[in-house]
C-alpha positions in Angstrom: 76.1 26.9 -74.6 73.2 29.3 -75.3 72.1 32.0 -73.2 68.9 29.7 -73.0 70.6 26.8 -72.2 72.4 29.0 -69.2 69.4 30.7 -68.0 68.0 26.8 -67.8 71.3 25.5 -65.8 70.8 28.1 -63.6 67.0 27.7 -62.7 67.8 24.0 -62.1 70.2 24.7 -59.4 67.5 27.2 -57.7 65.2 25.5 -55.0 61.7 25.9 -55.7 60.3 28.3 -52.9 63.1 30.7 -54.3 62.0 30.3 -58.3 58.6 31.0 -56.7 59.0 33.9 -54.7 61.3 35.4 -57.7 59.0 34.6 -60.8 55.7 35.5 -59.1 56.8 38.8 -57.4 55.3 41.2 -59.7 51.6 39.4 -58.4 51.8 41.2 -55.1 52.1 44.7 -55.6 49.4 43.7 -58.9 46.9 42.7 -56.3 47.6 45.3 -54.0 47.0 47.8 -56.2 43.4 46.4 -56.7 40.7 48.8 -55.5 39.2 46.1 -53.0 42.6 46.3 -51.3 43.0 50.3 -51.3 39.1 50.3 -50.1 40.4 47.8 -47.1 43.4 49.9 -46.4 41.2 53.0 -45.6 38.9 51.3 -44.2 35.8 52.0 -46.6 35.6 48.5 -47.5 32.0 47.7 -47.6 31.1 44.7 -45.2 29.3 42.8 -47.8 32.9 43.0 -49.9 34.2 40.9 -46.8 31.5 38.2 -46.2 31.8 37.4 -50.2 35.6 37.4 -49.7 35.5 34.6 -47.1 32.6 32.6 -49.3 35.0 32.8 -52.4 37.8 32.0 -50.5 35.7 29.2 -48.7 35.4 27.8 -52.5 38.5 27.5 -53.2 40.2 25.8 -49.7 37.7 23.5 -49.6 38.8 22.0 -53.2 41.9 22.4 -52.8 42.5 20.8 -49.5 40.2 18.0 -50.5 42.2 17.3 -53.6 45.3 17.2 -51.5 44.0 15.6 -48.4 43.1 12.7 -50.7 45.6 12.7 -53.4 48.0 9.9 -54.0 50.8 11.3 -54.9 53.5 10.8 -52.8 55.1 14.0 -52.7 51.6 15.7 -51.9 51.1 13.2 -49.2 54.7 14.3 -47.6 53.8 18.0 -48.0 50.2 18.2 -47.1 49.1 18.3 -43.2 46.1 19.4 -41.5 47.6 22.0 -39.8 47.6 23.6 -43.2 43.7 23.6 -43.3 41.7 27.2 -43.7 38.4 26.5 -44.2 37.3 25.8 -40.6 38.3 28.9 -40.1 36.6 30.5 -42.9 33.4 28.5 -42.1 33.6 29.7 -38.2 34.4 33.9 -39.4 30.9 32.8 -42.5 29.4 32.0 -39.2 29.9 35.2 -36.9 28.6 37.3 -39.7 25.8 34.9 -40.3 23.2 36.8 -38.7 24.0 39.9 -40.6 22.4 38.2 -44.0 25.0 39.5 -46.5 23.2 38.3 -50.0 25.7 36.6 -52.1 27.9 38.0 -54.9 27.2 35.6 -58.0 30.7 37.0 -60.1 32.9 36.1 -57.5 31.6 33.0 -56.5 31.8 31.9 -60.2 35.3 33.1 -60.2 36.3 31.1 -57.7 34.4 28.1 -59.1 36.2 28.4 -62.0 39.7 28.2 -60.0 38.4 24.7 -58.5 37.6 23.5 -62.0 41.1 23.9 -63.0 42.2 22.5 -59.3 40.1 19.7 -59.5 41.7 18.7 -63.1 45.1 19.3 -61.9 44.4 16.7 -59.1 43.8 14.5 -61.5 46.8 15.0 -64.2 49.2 16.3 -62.0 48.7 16.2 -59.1 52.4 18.0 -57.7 50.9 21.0 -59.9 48.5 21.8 -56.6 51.6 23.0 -55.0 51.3 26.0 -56.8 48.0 27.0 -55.8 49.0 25.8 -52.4 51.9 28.0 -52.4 49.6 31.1 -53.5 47.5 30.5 -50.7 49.6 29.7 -47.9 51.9 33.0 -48.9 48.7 34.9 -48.4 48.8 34.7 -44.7 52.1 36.8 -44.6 49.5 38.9 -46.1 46.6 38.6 -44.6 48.9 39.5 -40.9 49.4 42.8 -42.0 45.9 43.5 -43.4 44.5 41.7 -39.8 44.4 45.4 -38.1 42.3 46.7 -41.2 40.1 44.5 -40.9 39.0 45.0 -37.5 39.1 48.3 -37.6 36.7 48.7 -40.4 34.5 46.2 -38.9 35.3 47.0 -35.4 35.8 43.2 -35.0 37.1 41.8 -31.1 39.5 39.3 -30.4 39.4 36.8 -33.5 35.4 36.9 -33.9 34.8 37.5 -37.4 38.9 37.5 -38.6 39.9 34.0 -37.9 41.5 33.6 -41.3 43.4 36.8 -41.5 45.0 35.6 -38.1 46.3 32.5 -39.2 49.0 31.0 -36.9 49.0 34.4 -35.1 52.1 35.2 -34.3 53.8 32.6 -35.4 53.2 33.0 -39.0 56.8 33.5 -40.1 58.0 31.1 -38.4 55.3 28.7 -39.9 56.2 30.2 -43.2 59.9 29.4 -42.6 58.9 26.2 -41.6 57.0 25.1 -45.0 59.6 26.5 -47.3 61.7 24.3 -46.1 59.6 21.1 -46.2 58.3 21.9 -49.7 62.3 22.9 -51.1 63.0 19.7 -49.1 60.8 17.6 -50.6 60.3 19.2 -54.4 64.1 18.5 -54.8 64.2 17.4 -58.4 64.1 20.3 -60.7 62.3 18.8 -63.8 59.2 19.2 -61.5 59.7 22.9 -60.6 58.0 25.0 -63.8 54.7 23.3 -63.7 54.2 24.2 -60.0 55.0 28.0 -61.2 52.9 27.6 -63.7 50.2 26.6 -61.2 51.3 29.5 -59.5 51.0 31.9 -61.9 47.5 30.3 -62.9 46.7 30.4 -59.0 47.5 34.8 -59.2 45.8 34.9 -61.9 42.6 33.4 -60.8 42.8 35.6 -57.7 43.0 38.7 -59.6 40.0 38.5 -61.4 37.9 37.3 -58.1 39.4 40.7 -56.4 38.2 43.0 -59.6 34.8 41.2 -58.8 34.6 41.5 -54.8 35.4 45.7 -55.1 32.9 47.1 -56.1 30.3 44.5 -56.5 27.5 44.5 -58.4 23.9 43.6 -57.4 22.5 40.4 -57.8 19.1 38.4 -58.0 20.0 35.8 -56.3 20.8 36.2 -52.4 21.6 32.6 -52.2 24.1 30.4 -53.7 24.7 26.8 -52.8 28.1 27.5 -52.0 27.5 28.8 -48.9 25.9 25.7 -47.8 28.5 23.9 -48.8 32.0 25.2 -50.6 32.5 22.3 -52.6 29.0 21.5 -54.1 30.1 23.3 -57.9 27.0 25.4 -59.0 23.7 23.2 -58.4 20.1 25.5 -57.6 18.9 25.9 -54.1 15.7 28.1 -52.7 15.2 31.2 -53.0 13.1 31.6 -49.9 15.6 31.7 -46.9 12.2 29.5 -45.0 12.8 26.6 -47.4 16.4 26.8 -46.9 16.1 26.3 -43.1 13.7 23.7 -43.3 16.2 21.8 -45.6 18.7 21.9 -43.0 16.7 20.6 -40.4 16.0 17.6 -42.3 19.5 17.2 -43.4 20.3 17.4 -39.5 17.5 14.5 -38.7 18.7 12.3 -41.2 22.2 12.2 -39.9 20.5 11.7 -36.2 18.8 9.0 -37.7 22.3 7.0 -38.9 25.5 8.1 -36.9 26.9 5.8 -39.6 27.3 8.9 -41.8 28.9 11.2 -39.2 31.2 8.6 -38.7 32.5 7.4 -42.2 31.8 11.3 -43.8 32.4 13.5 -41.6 31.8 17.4 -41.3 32.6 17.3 -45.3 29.8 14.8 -45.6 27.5 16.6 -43.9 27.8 19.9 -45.9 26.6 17.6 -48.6 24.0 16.3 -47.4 22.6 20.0 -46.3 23.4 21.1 -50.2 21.9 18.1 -51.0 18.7 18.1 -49.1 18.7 22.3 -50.5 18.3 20.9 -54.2 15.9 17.7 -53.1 13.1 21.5 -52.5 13.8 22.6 -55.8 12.7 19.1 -57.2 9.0 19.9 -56.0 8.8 22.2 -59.1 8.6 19.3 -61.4 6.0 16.8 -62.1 6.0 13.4 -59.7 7.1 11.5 -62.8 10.3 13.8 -63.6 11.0 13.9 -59.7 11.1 10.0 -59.4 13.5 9.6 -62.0 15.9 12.3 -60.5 15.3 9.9 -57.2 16.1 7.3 -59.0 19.9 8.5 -60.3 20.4 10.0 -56.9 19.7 6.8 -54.8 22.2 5.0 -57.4 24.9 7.3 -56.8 24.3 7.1 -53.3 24.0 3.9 -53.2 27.6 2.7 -54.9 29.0 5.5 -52.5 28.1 3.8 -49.0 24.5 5.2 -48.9 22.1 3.1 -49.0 18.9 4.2 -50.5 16.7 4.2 -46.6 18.3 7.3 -45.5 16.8 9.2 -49.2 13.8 7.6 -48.3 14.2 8.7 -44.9 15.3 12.5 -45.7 12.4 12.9 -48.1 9.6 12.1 -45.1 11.5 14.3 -42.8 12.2 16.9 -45.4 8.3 16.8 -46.3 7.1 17.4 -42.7 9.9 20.6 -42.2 8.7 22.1 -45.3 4.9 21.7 -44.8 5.2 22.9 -41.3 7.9 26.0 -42.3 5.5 27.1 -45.4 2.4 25.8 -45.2 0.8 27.3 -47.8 3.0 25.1 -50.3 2.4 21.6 -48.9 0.8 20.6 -51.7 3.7 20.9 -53.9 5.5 18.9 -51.4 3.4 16.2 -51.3 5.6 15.1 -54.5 8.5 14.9 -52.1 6.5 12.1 -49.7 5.2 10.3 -52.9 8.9 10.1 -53.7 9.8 8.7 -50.4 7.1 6.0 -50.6 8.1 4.9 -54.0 11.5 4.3 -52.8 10.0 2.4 -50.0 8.1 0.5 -51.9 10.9 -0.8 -54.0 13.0 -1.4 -50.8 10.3 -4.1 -49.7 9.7 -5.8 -53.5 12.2 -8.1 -52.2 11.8 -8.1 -48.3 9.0 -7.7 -46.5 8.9 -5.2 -43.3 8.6 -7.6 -40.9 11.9 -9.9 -41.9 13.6 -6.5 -42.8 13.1 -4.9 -39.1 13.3 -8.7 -38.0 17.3 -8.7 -39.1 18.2 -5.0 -38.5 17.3 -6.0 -34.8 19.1 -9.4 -35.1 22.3 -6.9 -35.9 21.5 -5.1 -32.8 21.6 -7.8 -30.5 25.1 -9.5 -32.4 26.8 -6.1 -31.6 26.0 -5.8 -27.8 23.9 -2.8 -26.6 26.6 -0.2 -26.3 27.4 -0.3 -29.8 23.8 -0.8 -31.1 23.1 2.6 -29.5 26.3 4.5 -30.5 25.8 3.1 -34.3 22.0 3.4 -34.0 20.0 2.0 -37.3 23.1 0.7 -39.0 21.3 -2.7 -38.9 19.0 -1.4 -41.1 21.6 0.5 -43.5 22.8 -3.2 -43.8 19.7 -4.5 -44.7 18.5 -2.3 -47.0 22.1 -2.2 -49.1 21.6 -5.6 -50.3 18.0 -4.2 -50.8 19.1 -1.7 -53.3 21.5 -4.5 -55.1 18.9 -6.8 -55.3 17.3 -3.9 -57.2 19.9 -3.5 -59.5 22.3 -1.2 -58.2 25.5 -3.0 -58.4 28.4 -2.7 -55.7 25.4 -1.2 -52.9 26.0 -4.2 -50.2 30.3 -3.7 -51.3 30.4 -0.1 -50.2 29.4 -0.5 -46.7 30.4 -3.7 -46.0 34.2 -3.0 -46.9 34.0 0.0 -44.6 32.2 -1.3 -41.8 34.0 -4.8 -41.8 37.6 -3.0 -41.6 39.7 -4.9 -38.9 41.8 -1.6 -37.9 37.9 0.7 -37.2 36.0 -2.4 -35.7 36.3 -5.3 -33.5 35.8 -9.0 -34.4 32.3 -9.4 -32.9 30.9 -6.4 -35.0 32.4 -7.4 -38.5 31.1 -11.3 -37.9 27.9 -9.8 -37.0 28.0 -7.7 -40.5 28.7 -10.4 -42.4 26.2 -12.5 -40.8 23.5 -10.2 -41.1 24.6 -8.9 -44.6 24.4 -13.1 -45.5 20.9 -13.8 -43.7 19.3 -10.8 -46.0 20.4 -12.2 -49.2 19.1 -15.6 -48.1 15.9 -13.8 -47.3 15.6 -11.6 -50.5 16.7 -14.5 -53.0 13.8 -17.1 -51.4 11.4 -14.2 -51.8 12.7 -13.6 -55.6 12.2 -17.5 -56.3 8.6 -17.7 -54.5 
């Protein structure tokens, strides 16, 4: 036997948080030695150092514990809990510093957008392999309890306002530490799986180290806003500049969600930071010509439309988006008449096949199937309903199958409510085919 063939036995018969710990050591003092951490540990970090930190780091847990919230893989299924989630912390410490304005730090935001490429693709071919990054990140907060104290002292921070991430599981964060070893050695029991976790691992340091050389010092920028920090996961799309177009963009991403609880629902908080990164790049649209604008309308609503969407809350977002930006900066509301020419095309096409009358006609049919209790608490969805066999009737294909599968589900809704879908969902087509053969 070789000394490689040894070396091999030897690793095999190693569990995998020890390999880890072991063959990624050299990382921590590597990092530590960083200048952003010395500036920390005397307490001369600059504040805006901090705030990009947490926007990075934002980046990167919101990936990651999408990609193993959802993954299929058994193992990651058995390993991954919620209790293991970061980012509403991160979200609530972006939040206290809000109103400080802290422009963002373009090199470490593409840094960590460049970590969630490769998470993103490990996901998909390997999905065990997110263990490593997981491993990274979780073994920070041993970390991050000892740097907690530097942190508020050189931002004279009370209580957790401002540090909620640095004081994850408080004082419990051995034992919490303890406590995942041992699920993740227990459950990553066969060896052949361990070197592409420390792979990940390694991949996972290194990725950290170069968004640490870019957080201390930082250089300036020309753009104060990225569309990460609207929304963590949204990759590298263009948003406002002007801070009163932002706002107004997140008011009519909140009034569009009023509009259909539907999407609070089924999406959730991670939904909704879409939809406000969304209705953030719907302003930048008003720089092109009504032509060009309709026919970046026209892709979104399909990829809205397969996903559960149907195209009347775009046509919706647009109107409510026009009127916040008209009344936030007047002196532009001619360029954003493009954005309610946009919502009446899409209108228009809704009703090629339906008129208004039979479509409000059936959303209040739905209403009065459901009972008044859960017409108000799922307020419009009629209309969703309607307006998804609408959109297929328009040619996007599988429009009326993504809502109806989710809001005909036996274990979510009661008998009454998925007959009345289907009921409903069966009257429209009857009413858009008679129109198509008149």
């Amino acid at each position: 036997m070789t000394p490689k063939d040894v070396s091999t036995s030897e690793n095999q018969s190693i569990q995998i948080m020890t390999r880890l710990k072991e063959e990624t050591k050299a990382y921590h003092s590597k990092l530590e030695a960083l200048p952003y951490f010395k500036a920390l540990i005397e307490h001369i970090l600059p504040l805006e150092c901090y705030v990009n930190q947490l926007r990075a780091l934002a980046v990167i847990h919101g990936v990651l514990e999408n990609e193993m919230a959802t993954s299929q893989d058994e193992r990651v299924v058995d390993i991954w809990e919620n209790g293991l989630r970061k980012l509403p912390l991160l979200e609530d410490d972006l939040a206290f510093f809000k109103p400080r304005v802290v422009s963002d730090a373009s090199e470490s935001i593409q840094a960590a957008l460049a970590m969630t490429e490769k998470i993103r693709l490990k996901g998909i071919e390997k999905p065990t392999t997110l263990l490593g990054y997981l491993y990274v990140l979780e073994g920070s907060t041993l970390g991050n309890h000892m740097h907690r104290p530097d942190i508020t002292a050189t931002f004279h921070l009370n209580a957790l306002d401002g540090c909620g991430y640095y004081s994850s599981y408080r004082d419990q964060v051995q034992t919490h530490w303890n406590r995942f070893s041992k699920k993740v050695n227990g459950i990553m029991d066969d060896p052949s799986l361990h070197n592409p976790v420390i792979e990940a691992a390694h991949e996972a340091f290194s990725g950290l180290e170069v968004l640490y050389t870019f957080l201390y010092p930082l250089r300036k920028t020309n753009v104060p806003f990225h569309v990460t920090r609207i929304n963590p996961e949204a990759g590298n799309h263009p948003i406002p500049e002007d801070e009163r177009e932002i706002e107004a963009a997140l008011r009519a991403s909140d009034r569009g969600w009023a509009e259909f609880p539907y999407y609070e629902k089924r999406y959730g908080e991670r939904g909704k930071r879409f939809s406000d990164s969304d209705a953030c790049w719907l302003v930048t649209l008003t720089a092109l010509d009504q032509e060009s604008l309709k026919k970046q309308m026209d892709w979104l609503l399909r990829v809205l439309a397969t996903r559960g969407m149907p195209s009347l809350m775009l046509e919706k977002t647009l109107c409510f988006l026009y009127n916040e930006l008209a009344a936030a900066v007047p002196e532009k509301t001619a360029m954003y008449e493009k954005l309610r020419g946009a919502a009446d095309a899409l209108k228009e096409t809704r009703l090629r096949d339906i008129q208004e009358k039979d479509f409000q006609k059936l959303a209040g049919e739905f209403g009065q199937a459901v009972g008044p209790e859960m017409a108000a608490s799922w307020k419009n969805t009629g209309e969703l309903l309607v307006a998804a066999v609408a959109d297929e009737r328009n040619g996007t294909e599988g429009a009326v199958a993504s809502v109806q599968g989710w809001l005909t589900d036996v274990d979510r809704f009661s008998g009454q409510w998925i007959l009345a879908v289907n009921e409903i969902l069966q009257k429209a087509e009857k009413v858009t085919y008679k129109r198509i053969k008149t």
